[in-house]
C-alpha positions in Angstrom: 6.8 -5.7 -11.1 8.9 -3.8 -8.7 11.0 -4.8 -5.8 13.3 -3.1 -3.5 16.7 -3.9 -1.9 16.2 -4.0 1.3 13.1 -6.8 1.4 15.1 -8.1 -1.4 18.0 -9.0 1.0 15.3 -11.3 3.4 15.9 -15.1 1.8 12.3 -16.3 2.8 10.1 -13.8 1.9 8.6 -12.8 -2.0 7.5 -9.3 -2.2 6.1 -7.4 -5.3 4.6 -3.5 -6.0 2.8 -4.6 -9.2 2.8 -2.4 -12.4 -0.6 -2.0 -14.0 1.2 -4.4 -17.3 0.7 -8.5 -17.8 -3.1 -8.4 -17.0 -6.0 -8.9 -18.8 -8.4 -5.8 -18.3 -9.1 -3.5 -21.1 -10.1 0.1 -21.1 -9.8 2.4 -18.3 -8.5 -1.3 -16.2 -5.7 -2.1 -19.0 -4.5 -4.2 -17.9 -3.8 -5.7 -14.2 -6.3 -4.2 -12.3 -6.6 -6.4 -8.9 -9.6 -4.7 -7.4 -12.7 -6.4 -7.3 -14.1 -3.0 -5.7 -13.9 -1.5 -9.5 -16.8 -1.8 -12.3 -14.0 -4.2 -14.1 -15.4 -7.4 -15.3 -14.7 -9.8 -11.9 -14.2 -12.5 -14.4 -10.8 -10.3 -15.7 -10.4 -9.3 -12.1 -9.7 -12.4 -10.8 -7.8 -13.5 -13.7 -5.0 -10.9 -13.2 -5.6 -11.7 -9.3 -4.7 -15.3 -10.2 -1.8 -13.8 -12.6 -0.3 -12.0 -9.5 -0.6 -14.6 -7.1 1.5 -16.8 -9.7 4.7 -14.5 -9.3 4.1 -14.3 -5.3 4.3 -18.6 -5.8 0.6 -19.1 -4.1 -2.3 -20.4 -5.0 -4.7 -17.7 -6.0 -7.2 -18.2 -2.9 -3.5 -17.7 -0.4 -3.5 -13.9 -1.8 -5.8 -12.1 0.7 -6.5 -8.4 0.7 -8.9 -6.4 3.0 -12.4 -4.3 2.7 -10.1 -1.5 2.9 -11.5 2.0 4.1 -8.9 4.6 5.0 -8.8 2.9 8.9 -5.9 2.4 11.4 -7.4 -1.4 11.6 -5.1 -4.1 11.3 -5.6 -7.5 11.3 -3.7 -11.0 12.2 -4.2 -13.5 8.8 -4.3 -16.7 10.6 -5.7 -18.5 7.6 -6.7 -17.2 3.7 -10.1 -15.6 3.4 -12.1 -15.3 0.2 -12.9 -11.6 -1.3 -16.6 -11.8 0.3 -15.8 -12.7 3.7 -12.8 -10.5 3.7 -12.4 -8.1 7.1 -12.9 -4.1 6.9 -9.6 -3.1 7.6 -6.2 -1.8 5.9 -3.4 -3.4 7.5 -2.5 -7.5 8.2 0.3 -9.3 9.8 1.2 -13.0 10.1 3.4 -15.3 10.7 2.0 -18.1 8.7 3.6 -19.2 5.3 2.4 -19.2 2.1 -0.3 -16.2 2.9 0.2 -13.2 0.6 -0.7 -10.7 2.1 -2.3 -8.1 -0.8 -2.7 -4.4 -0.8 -4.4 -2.5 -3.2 -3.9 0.8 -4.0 -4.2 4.0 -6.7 -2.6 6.9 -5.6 -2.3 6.0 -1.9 0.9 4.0 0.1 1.4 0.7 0.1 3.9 -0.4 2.8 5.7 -3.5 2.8 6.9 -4.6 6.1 9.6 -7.5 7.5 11.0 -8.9 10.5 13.8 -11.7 9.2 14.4 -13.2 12.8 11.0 -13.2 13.8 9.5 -14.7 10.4 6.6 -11.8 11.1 5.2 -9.6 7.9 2.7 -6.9 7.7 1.7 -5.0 5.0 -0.5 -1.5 4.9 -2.9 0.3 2.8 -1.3 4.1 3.9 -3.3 6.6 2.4 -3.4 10.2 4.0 -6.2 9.8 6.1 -5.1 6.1 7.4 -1.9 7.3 7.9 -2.6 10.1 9.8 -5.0 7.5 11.7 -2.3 5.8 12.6 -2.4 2.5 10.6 1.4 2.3 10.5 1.8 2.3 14.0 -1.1 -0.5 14.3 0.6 -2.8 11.4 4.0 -2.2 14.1 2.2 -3.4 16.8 0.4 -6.2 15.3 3.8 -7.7 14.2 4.9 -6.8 17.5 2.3 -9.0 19.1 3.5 -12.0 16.7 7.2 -11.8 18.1 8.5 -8.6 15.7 10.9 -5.9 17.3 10.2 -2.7 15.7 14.1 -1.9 15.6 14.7 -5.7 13.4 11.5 -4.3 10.8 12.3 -3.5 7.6 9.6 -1.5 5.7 9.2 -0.7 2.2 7.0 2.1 0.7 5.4 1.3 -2.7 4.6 3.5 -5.7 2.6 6.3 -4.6 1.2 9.8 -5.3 4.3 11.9 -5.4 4.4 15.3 -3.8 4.1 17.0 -7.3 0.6 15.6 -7.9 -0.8 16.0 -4.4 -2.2 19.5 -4.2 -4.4 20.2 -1.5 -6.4 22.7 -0.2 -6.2 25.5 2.2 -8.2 23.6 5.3 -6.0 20.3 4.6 -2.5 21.3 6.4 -3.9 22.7 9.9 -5.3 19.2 11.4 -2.1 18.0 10.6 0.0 20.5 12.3 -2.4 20.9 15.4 -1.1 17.2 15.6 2.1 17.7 15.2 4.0 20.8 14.4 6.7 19.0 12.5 4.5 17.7 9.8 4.2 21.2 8.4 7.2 20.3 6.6 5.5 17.3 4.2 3.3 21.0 2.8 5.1 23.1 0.2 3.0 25.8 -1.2 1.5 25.2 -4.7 1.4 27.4 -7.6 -2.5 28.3 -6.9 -2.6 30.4 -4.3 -3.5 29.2 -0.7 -3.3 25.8 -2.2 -0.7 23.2 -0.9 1.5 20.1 -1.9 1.6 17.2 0.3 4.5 14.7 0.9 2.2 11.4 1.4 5.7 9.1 1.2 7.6 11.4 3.8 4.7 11.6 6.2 4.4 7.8 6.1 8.5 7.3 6.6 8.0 9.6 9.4 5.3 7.5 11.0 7.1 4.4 10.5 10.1 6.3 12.3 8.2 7.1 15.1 7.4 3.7 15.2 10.9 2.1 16.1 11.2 0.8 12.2 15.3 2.3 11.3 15.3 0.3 8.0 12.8 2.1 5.3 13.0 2.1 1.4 10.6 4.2 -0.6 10.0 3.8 -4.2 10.8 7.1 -6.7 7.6 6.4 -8.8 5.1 8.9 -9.3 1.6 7.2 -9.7 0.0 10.1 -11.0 2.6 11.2 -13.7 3.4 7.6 -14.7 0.4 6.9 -16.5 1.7 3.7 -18.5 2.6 1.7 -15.3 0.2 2.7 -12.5 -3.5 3.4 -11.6 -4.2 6.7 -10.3 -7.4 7.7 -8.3 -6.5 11.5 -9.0 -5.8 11.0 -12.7 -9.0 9.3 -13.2 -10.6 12.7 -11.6 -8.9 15.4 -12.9 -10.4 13.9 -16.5 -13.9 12.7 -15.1 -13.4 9.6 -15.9 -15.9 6.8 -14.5 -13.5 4.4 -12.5 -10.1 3.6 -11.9 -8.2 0.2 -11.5 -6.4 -0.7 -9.0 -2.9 -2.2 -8.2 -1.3 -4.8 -6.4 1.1 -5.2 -3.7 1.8 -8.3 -2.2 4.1 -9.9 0.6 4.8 -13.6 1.6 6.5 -15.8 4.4 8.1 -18.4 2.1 8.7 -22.0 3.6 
């Protein structure tokens, strides 16, 4: 389990960017895999769920993640939902206690997010194509709506596909730059020619700039490379492998 400093220094929150260790899956899921989207046996899946929701110090039906699907959707969590009722979407925010709010993730950006005065979290599923969507900017808002100041957030970015993993190909950068000529700078070229390597975790710290957010922490890790503590959707491809688990990050309003 991984925290950072800067959500570290809120008293009355509890965040965690889970490791893929202390579970109970085997296989290709050893061994806390948290999505109930992957061929893993649900029985194990909600097991580890349970096992995570221990160390966030909620019941296991108070950790709530989305349907996620690469969207710019965010949602207020008024209440906890169970996994089949659970919104299409990829960002929440709330103001309640004792909701952790869950994001799942292999390769892609999980971001953490905090306002101390306000008592207002968010967290985000920030993969390239909901970034670009704009889901930072929507999790921002949605905690703006709940009493947040963009300039109070603090926001942290999770273990993610590192810029030495991501290569991409020769079509990917130009949507991106007709958008915004500055993100040309998150490509650097790749050792195949005409390919590209994206900066996924300097894209998102960008976005959350843009948002108002001063206070951002990004995690080192390399999800790809780091194949003994994290999941990785492009690792799982590159050796044709049949599935991939999935890991956990989580944020809750304490008391």
């Amino acid at each position: 389990m991984i925290t950072l400093g800067a959500l570290n220094d809120i008293t009355h929150i509890r965040h965690a960017f889970f490791t893929r260790t202390g579970g109970v899956s085997t296989g290709l899921y050893d061994s806390l895999n948290c999505g109930l989207g992957s061929n893993d046996s649900p029985a194990a899946v909600h097991e580890n769920r349970a096992r995570a929701a221990a160390r966030m110090e909620v019941p296991p039906g108070h950790l709530v993640t989305c349907h996620q699907i690469h969207s710019p959707t965010c949602v207020v969590v008024e209440e906890p939902w169970t996994p089949d009722t659970a919104p299409r979407a990829d960002a929440m925010a709330t103001r309640n206690p004792g909701i952790a709010l869950g994001i799942l993730t292999a390769d892609c950006a999980p971001v953490l997010f905090a306002d101390s005065k306000a008592r207002v979290i968010g967290a985000a599923h920030a993969g390239w194509k909901g970034a670009k969507a704009g889901v930072v900017e929507a999790t921002v808002a949605r905690m703006v709506e709940l009493g947040a100041k963009p300039g109070r957030i603090v926001a942290c970015i999770g273990p993610c596909i590192a810029q030495r993993s991501y290569e991409v190909g020769p079509e990917f950068p130009a949507p991106f730059e007709e958008e915004d000529e500055r993100n040309r700078d998150y490509f650097a070229p790749s050792r195949k020619p005409g390919h590209f390597l994206f900066d996924l975790a300097a894209f998102v710290t960008r976005r959350l700039g843009d948002s108002g957010v001063t206070v951002i922490q990004r995690c080192p890790n390399d999800t790809v490379a780091e194949e003994d503590r994290f999941f990785s959707y492009r690792r799982s491809c590159l050796r044709g492998e049949a599935d991939y688990g999935r890991g956990l990050s989580a944020i809750v309003l304490q008391g």
